[in-house]
C-alpha positions as CSV (number, residue, x, y, z in Angstrom):
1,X,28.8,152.6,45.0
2,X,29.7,149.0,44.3
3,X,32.4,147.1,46.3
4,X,35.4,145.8,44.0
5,X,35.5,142.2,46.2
6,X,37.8,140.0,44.6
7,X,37.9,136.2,45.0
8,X,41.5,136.2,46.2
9,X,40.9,138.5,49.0
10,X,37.4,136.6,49.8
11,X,40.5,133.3,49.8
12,X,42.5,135.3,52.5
13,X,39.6,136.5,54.6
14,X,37.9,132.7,55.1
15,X,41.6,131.7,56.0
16,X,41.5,133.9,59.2
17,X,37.8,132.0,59.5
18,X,37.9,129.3,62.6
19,X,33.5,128.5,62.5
20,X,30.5,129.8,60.9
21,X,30.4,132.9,63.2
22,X,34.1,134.2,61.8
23,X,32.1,134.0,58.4
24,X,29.1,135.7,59.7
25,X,31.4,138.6,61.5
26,X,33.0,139.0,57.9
27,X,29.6,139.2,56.3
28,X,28.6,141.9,59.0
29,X,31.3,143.9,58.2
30,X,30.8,144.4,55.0
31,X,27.1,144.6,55.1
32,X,27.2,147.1,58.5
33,X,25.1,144.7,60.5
34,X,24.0,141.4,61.4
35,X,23.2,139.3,58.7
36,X,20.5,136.4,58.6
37,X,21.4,133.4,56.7
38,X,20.4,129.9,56.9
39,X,23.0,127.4,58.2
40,X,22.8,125.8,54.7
41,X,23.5,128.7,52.7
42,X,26.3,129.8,54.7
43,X,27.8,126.1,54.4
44,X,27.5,126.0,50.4
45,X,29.2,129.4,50.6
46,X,32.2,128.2,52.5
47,X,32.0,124.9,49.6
48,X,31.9,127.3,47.2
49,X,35.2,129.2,48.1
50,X,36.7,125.7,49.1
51,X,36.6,124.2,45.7
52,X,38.1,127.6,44.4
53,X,41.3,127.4,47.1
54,X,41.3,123.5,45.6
55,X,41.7,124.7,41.8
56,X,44.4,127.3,42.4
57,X,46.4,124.2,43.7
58,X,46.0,122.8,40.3
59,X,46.6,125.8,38.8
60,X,49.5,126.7,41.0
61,X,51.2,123.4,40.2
62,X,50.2,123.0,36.7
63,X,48.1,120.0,37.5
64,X,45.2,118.7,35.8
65,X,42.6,121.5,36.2
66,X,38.5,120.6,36.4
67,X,37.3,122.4,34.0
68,X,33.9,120.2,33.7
69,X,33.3,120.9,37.7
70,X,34.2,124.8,37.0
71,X,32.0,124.8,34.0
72,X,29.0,123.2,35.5
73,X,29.0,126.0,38.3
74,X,29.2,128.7,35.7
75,X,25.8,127.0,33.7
76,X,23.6,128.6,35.7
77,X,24.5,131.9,36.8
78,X,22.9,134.7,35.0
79,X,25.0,138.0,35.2
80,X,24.0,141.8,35.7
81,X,26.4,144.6,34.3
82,X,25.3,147.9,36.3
83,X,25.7,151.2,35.2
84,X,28.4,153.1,37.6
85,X,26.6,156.2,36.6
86,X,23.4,155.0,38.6
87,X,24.8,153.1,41.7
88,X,22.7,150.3,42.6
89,X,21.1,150.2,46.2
90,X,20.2,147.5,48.2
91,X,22.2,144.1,48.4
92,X,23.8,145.3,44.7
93,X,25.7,147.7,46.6
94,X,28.0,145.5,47.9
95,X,28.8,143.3,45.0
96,X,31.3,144.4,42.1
97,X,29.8,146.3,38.9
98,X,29.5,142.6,37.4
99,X,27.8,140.2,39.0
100,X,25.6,137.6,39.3
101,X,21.8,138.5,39.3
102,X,20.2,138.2,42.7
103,X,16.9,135.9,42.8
104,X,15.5,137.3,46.1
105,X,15.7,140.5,48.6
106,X,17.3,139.2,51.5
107,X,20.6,137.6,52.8
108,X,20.8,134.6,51.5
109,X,20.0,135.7,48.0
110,X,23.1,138.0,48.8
111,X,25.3,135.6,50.0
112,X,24.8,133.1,46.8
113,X,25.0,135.9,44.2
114,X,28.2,136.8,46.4
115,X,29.5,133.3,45.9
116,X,28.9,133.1,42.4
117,X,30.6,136.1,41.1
118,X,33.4,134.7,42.9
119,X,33.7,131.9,40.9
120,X,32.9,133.6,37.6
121,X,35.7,136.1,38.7
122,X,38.2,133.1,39.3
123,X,36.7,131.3,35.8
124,X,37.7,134.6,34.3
125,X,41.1,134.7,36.2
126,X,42.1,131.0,35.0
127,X,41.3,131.1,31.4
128,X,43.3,134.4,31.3
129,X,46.1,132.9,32.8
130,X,45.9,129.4,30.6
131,X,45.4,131.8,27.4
132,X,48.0,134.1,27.7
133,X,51.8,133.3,29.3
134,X,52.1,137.0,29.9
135,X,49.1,136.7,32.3
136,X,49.8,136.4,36.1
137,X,49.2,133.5,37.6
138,X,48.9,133.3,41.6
139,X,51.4,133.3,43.8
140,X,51.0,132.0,47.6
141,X,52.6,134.5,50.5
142,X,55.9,132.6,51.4
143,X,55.5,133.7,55.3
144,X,56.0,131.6,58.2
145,X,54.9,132.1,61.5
146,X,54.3,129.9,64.8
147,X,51.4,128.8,65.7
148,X,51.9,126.4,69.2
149,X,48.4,125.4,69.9
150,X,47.9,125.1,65.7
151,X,46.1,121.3,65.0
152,X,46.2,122.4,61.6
153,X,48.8,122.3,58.9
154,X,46.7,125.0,57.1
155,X,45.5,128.3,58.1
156,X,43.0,127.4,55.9
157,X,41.3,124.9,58.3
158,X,39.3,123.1,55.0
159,X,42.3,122.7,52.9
160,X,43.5,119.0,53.4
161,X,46.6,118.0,54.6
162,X,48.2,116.1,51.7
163,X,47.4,119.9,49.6
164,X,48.8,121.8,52.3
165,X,51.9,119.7,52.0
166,X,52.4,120.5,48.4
167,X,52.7,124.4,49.5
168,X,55.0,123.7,52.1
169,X,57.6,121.8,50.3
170,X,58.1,124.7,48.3
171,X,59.6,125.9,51.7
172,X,62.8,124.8,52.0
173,X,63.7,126.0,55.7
174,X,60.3,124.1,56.0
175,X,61.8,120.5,54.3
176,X,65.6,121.2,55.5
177,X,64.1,121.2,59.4
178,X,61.9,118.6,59.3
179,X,59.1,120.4,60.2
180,X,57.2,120.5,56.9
181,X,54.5,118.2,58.5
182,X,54.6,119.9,61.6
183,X,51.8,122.4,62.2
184,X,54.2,124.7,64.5
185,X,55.2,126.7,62.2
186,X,52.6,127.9,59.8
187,X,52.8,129.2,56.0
188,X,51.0,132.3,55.8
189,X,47.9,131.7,53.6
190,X,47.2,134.7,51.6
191,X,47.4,134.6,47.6
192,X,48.2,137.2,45.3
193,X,49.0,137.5,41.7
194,X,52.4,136.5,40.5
195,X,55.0,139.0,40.3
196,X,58.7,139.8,39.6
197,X,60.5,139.0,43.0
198,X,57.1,139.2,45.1
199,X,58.1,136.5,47.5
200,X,55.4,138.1,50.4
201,X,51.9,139.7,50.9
202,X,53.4,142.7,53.3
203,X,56.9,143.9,55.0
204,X,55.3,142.4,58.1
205,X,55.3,139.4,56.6
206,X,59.1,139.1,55.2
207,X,60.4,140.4,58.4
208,X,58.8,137.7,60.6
209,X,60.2,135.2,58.4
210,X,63.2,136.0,58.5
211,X,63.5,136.4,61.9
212,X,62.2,132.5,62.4
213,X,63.9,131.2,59.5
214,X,67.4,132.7,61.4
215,X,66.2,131.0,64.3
216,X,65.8,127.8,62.3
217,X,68.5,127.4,60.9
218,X,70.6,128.7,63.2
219,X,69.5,127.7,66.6
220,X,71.9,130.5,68.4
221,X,70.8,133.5,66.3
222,X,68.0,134.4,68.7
223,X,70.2,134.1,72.0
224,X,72.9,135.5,70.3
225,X,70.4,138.5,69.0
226,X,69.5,139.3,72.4
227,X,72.6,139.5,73.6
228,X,73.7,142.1,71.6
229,X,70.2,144.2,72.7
230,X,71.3,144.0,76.0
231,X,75.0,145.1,75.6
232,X,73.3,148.4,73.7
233,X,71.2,148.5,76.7
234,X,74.1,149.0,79.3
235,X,75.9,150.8,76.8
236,X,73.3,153.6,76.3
237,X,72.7,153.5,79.9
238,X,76.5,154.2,80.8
């Protein structure tokens, strides 16, 4: 049975990746072992999902959008359509029904047939958004979280800085503090599709930032927060 892997979550996995062996961990998960792949195919693969996170900036912001860069990646992929009544084996098992065609048996074929039905996926995503106002767009998870030892404004570790800022401002505990340069405090990375009042990617998420964005802007929210834990404490105790 084919995988359904969809470029967004591919997006929100590589922003959990630190090096080449986070990436190669991923792959082994999904493959159920170790897989062998040439340092330079593993780096195009992390270009590849780079430009994408670039685009959805533009798109995001309704900036001018690279459609000749987009359209010369698409030029050369060839895609397969497989039959879900005869499951493909091999390497085609873990790509989505459409795909692009593998050129070889091994990882490395995998891996750039992987990254280009990613970007066919995401072509397919943008003109559907840029055709049709009814279509979602994408949405970025409005989490924050601290990250003390963080040299990075971005989860993301490839997305540059003056990008990341363009996220941030859209914070405005982030802008109000001062600390929208400041990589502290961290804006959750993952993307989804634009929705009605979808502010988050999980409870987790919204109840963390809430909890920091108290403490922000109201320094004595935490003190005063466990203050009242510990008269409940004594209370029950009594």
């Amino acid at each position: 049975m084919s995988i359904n892997l969809h470029w967004m979550e591919v997006l929100n996995e590589q922003a959990l990746w630190t090096s080449d062996k986070d990436s190669i961990n991923w792959l082994a998960s999904l493959l159920g072992r170790e897989p062998v792949n040439s340092p330079q195919v593993i780096e195009d693969f992390q270009t590849g999902l780079n430009k994408i996170r670039r685009q959805v900036t533009s798109l995001h912001f309704h900036e001018p959008f690279d459609f000749t860069s987009l359209d010369a990646e698409l030029r050369n992929i060839r895609l397969e359509l497989v039959d879900p009544a005869m499951p493909p084996d091999g390497y085609g098992s873990f790509l989505p029904l459409l795909h692009a065609r593998l050129h070889g048996n091994n990882d490395d074929s995998f891996l750039i047939a992987l990254k280009e039905t990613l970007i066919v996926q995401f072509a397919h995503f943008v003109a559907e958004s840029l055709n049709n106002s009814e279509s979602p767009g994408v949405a970025r998870c409005e989490g924050l979280y601290r990250e003390g030892n963080s040299t990075h404004l971005s989860p993301a570790q490839s997305l540059p800085t003056d990008i990341e800022l363009k996220w941030r401002k859209e914070i405005a505990v982030l802008t109000d503090s001062g600390l929208e340069s400041s990589p502290e405090i961290l804006r959750c990375a993952d993307y989804f599709p634009t929705r009605a009042k979808g502010r988050f990617c999980s409870d987790e998420c919204r109840f963390r930032t809430f909890q920091l964005t108290k403490q922000l802007s109201d320094p004595g929210y935490l003190a005063a927060k466990q203050k009242r834990y510990r008269a409940r404490q004594v209370r029950q105790k009594d």
